[in-house]
SESETOR-89995 format. One record per residue (C-alpha): residue in three letters; x, y, z; chain. Coordinates in Angstrom, 1 decimal, m for minus. Each point is the difference from the previous one (the first is absolute). Layout:
<nodes>
NODE code      X      Y      Z unit
NODE  ALA      X      Y      Z    A
...
</nodes>
This chain:
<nodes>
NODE code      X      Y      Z unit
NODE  UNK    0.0    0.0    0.0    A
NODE  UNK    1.5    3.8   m0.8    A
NODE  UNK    0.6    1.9    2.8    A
NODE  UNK    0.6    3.8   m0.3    A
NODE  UNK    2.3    1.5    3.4    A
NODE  UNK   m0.6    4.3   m0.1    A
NODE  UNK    2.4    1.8    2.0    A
NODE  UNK    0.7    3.5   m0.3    A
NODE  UNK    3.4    0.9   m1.1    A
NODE  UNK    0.7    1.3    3.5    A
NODE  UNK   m1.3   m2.1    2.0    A
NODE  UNK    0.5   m1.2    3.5    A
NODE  UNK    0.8   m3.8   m2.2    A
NODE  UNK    3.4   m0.5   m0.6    A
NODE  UNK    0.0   m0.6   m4.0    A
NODE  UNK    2.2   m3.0    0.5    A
NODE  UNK   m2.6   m1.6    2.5    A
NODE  UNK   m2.6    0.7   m2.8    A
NODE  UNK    1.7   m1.4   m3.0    A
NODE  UNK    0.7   m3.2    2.0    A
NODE  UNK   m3.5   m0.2    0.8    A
NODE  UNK   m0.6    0.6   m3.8    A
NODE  UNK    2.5   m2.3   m0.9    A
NODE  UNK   m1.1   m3.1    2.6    A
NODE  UNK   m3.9    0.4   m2.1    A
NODE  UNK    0.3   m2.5   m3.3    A
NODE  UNK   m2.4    3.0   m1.3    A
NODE  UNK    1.1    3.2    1.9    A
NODE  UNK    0.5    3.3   m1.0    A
NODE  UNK    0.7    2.9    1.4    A
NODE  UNK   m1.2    3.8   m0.9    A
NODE  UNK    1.6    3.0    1.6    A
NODE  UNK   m1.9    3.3    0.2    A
NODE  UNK    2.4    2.7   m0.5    A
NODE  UNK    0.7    3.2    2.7    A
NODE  UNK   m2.6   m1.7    2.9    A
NODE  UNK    0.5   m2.2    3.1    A
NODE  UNK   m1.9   m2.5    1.9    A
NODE  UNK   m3.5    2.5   m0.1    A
NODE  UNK    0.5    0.3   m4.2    A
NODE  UNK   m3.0   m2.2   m0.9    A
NODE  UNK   m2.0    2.6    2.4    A
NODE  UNK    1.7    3.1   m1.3    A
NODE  UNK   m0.2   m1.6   m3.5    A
NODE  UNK   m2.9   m2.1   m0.9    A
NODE  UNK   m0.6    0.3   m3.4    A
NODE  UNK    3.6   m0.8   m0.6    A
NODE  UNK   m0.6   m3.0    2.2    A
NODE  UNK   m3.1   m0.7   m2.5    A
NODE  UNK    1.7    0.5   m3.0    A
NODE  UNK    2.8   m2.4    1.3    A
NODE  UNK   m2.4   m2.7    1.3    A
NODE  UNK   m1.9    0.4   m3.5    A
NODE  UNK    3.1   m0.3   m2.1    A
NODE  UNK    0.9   m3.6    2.5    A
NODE  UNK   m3.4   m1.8   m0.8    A
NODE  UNK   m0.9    1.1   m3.8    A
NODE  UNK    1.8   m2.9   m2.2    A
NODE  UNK    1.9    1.0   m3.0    A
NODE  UNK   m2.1    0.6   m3.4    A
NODE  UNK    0.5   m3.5   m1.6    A
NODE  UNK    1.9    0.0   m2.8    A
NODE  UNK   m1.2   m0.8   m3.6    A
NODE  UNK    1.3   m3.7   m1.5    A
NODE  UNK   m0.2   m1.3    4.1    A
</nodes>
């Protein structure tokens, strides 16, 4: 199953504690929201939408597959 981590880019998260949580998830990945810290998805949260949105939309199928 994908799994998204959101952390802002300065947050109270070490980045090397979050990519080795992203990296221990077969599906992980990781999206950083730039210039906020641990509050950015309350400061921010149509950039937290448009993040979440961009995660779970699949990729337009390509013609020939």
């Amino acid at each position: 199953m994908p799994v998204m981590l959101l952390s802002g880019e300065n947050d109270v998260i070490r980045m090397e504690h979050l990519q080795a949580a992203k990296e221990s998830l077969p599906k992980g990945s990781l999206a950083i929201m730039p210039n906020t810290d641990h509050f950015g998805p309350q400061a921010n949260p149509q950039m937290v939408t448009a993040m979440v949105r961009s995660f779970i939309t699949p990729p337009p199928v390509q013609s020939g597959q």
